[in-house]
C-alpha positions in Angstrom: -16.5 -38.0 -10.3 -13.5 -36.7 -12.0 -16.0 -35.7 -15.0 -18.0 -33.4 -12.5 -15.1 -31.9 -11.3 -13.9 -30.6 -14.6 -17.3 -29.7 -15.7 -17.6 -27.6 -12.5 -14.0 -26.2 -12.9 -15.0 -25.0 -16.3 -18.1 -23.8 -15.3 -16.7 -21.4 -12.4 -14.2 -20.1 -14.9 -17.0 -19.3 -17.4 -18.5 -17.2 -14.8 -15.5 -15.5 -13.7 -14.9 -14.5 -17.3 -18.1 -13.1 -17.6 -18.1 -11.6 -14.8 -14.6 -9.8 -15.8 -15.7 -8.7 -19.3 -19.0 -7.0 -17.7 -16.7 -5.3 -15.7 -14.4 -4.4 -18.8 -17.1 -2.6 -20.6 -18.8 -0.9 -18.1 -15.1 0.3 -17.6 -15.2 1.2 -21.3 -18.2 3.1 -21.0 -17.1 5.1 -18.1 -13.8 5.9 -20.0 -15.6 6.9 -23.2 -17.6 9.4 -20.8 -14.5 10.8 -18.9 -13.1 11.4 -22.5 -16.0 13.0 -24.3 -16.0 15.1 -20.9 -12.2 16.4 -21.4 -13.1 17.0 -25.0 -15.7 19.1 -24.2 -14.3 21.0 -21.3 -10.9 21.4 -24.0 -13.7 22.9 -26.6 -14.5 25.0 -24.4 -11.4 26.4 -23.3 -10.6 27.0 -26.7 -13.5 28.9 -27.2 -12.8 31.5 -24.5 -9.3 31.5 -25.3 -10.3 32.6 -29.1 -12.7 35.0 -27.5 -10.3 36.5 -24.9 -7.9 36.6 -28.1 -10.5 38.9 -30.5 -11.5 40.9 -28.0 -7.8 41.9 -27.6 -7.3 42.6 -31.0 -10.7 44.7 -30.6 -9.3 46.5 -28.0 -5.5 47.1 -29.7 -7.3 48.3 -32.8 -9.2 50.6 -31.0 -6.4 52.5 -28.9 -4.6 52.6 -32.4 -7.5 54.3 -33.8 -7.8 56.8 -30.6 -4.3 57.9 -30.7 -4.4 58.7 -34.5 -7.6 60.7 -33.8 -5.5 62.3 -31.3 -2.7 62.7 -33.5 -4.6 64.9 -36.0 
């Protein structure tokens, strides 16, 4: 009886392990997505930023170019 016991003990803690490292990599998975999500959404800020940034400079270069045409 004591054999069966032990065998069953083990058994159930088997499962639960299992059961806990399914867990762990869907958990994994899910993470991996949330981070490739937050790269992407920090790519793309980056991208307008360095848009916002040139067409700045576009703008500053042209209102130095309009008031030396108005200079001469």
């Amino acid at each position: 009886m004591d054999y069966w016991m032990r065998v069953i003990a083990c058994g159930i803690v088997a499962l639960l392990c299992g059961i806990g490292c399914g867990k762990d990599q869907k958990s994994s998975a899910e993470r991996d997505a949330e981070i490739q999500k937050a790269l992407q959404e920090g790519e793309a800020k980056e991208q307008k930023m360095y848009e916002g940034m040139q067409k700045g400079v576009e703008n500053m270069e042209k209102s130095v170019q309009e008031q030396k045409e108005k200079g001469k």
